[in-house]
C-alpha positions as CSV (number, residue, x, y, z in Angstrom):
1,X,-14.9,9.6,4.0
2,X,-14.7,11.5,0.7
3,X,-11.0,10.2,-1.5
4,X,-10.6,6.8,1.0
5,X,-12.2,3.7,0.0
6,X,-12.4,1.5,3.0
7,X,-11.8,-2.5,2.2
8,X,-14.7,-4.2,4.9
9,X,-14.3,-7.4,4.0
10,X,-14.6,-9.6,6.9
11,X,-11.6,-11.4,6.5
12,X,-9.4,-8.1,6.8
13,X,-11.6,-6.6,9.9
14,X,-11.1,-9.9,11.3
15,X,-7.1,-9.7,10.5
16,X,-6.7,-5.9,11.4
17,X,-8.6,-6.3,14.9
18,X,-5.7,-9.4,16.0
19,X,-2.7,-6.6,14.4
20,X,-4.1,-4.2,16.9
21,X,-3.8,-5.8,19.7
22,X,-0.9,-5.2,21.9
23,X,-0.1,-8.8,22.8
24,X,0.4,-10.2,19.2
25,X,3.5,-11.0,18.8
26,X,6.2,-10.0,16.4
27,X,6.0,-13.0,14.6
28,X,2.0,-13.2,15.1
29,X,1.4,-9.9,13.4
30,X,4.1,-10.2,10.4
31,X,2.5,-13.2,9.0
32,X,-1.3,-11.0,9.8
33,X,0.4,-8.4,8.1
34,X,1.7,-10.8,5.1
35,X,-1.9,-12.5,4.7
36,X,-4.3,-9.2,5.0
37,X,-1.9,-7.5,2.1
38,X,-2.8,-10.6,0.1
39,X,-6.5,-9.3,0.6
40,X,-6.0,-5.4,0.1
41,X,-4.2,-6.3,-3.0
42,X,-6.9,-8.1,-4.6
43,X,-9.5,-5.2,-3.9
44,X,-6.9,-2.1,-5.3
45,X,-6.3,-4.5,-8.5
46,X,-9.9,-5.6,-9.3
47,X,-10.5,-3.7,-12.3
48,X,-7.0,-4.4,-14.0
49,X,-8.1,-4.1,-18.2
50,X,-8.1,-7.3,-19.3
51,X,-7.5,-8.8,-23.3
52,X,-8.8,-12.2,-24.5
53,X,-6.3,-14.8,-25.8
54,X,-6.4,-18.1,-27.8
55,X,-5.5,-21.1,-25.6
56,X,-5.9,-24.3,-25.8
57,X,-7.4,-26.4,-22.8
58,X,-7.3,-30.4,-22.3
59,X,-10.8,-30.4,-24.2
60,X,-10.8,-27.4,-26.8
61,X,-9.5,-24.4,-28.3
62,X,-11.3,-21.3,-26.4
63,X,-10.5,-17.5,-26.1
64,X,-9.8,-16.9,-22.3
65,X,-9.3,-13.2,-21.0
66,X,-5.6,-12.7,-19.6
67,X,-3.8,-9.2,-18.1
68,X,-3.7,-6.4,-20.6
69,X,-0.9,-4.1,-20.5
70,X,2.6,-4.1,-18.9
71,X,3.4,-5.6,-15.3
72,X,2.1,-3.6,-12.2
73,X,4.8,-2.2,-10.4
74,X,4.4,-1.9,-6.2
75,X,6.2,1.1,-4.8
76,X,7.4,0.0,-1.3
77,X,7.5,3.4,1.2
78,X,10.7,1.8,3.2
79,X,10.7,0.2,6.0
80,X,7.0,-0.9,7.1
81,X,5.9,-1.1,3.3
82,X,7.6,-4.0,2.6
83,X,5.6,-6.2,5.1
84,X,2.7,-5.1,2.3
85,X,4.8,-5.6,-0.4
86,X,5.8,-9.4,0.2
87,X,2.1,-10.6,0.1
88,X,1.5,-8.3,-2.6
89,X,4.4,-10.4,-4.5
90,X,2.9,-13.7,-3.4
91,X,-0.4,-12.7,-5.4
92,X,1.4,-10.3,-8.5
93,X,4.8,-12.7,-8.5
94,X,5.5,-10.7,-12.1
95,X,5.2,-7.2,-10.4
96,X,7.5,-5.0,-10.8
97,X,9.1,-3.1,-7.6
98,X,10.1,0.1,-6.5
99,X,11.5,1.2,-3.2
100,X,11.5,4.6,-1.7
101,X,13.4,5.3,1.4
102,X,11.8,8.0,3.7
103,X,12.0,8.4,7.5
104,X,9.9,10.4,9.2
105,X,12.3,13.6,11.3
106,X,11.0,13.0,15.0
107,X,11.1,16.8,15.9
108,X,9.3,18.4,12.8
109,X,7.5,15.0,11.5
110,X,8.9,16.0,7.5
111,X,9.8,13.2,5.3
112,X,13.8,12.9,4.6
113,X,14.7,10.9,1.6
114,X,17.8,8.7,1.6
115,X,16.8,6.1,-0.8
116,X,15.2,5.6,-4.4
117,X,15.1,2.9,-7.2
118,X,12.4,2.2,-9.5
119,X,12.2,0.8,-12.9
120,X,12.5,3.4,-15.9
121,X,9.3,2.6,-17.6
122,X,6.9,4.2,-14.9
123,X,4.7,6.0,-17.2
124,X,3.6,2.6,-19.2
125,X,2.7,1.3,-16.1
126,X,0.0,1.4,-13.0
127,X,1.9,2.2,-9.8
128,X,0.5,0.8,-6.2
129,X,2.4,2.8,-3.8
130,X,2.4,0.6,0.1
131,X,2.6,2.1,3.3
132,X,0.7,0.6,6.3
133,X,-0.3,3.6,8.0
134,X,-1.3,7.0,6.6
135,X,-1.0,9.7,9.4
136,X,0.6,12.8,8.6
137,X,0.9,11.6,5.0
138,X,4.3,13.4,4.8
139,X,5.8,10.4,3.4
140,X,3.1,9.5,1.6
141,X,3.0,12.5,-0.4
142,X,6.7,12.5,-0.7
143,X,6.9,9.3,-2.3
144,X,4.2,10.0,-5.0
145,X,5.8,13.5,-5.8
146,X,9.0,11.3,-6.9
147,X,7.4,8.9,-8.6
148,X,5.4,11.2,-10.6
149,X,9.1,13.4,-11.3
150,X,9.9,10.0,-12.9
151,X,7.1,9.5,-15.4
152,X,4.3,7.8,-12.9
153,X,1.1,9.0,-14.2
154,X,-1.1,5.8,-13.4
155,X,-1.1,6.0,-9.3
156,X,-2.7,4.4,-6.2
157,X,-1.9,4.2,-2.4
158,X,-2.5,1.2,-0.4
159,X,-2.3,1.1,3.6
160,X,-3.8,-0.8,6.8
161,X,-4.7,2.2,8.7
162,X,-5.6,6.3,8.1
163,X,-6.4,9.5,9.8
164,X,-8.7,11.9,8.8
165,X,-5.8,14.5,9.1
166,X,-3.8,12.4,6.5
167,X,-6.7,11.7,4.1
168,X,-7.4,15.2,3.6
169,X,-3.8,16.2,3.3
170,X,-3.4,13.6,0.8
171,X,-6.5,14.3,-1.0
172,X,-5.2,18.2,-1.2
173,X,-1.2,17.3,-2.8
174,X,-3.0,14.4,-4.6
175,X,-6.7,14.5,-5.6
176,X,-6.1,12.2,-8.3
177,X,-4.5,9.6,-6.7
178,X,-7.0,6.9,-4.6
179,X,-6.7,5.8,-1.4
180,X,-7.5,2.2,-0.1
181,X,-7.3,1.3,3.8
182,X,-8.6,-1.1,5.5
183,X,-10.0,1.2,8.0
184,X,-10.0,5.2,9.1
185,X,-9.4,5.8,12.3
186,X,-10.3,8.9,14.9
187,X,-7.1,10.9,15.1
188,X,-4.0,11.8,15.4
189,X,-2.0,12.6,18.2
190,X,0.6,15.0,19.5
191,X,3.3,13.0,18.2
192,X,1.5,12.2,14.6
193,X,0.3,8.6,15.8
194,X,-2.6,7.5,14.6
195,X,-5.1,6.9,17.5
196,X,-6.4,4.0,18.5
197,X,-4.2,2.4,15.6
198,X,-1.8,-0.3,16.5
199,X,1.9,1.6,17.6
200,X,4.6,1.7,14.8
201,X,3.9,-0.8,12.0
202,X,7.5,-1.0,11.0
203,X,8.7,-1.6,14.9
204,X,6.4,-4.2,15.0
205,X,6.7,-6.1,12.1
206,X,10.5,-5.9,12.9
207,X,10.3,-6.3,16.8
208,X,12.6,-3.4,17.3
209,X,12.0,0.2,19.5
């Protein structure tokens, strides 16, 4: 689909089929969850600019290429996006992070903020916003739109799962922002559910209701 680029590696299919299922438990699909962000992250990050510098190894002097730029910085969507964000920390340890409290109002399905802390510096750096699921994209939209009022001007969403309904609503607020999922699924539903997709990431991860 046009603005989504879909992460089929085997590995994550693999992963994302096990999440889906409804008899993996709480614990069972937090770790899936930890281990397939470990995945997406390396795909949303592979063409970070790179400079060369001089190093020495056991045998020889040599120019080896390291990270150009300032740190990333990975904009958690609160509370499912931190189950991405902690395997994205295992792989970027130096990352910067930003969290961005949203819920989504049951009865009109609008984002309402109640929390936001990011670092200052936004506009030096490349934002990864998280978010396992992208189905009205209410939030999703929300979150960008306030990281862009801070100075964000380098932006990309991440997430396990996306609607056509959301992709095009996304790709309409934020054309220049790209997506990565690791699939798109049929629909939504009546209640803004993404369909087949795997229930309520955040309830879960967390084993709440």
């Amino acid at each position: 689909m046009p603005g989504a680029i879909v992460i089929d590696h085997p590995l994550v299919q693999h992963k994302l089929t096990i999440m889906r299922d409804k008899s993996t438990s709480t614990q069972g699909f937090r770790r899936l969850l930890r281990e397939i962000s470990l995945l997406l992250c390396y795909e949303v990050t592979r063409d970070l600019p790179l400079t060369n510098i001089t190093i020495e190894t056991p045998l020889a002097e040599m120019q080896a290429p390291t990270l150009a730029g300032k740190k990333l910085v990975f904009a958690s969507i609160l509370r499912a996006g931190n189950g991405l964000l902690e395997g994205m920390l295992d792989l970027v340890p130096s990352a910067r992070v930003a969290h961005i409290g949203l819920y989504r109002d049951p009865e009109t399905l609008t984002p309402v903020e109640y929390y936001f802390k990011a670092p200052e510096d936004l506009s030096e750096r490349m934002v990864i916003v998280v978010d396992p699921m992208l189905a009205t994209a209410n939030s999703a939209i929300a979150a960008i739109e306030k990281l862009q009022q801070r100075g964000a001007n380098n932006v990309r969403f991440v997430c396990l799962l996306a609607a056509p309904e959301g992709i095009a609503r996304f790709k309409n607020a934020h054309p220049e922002v790209s997506i990565y999922t690791a699939a798109i699924d049929e629909r939504l539903n009546d209640h803004g559910y993404i369909v087949p997709g795997l229930g309520d990431a955040g309830d879960r991860m967390y084993g709440t209701k």
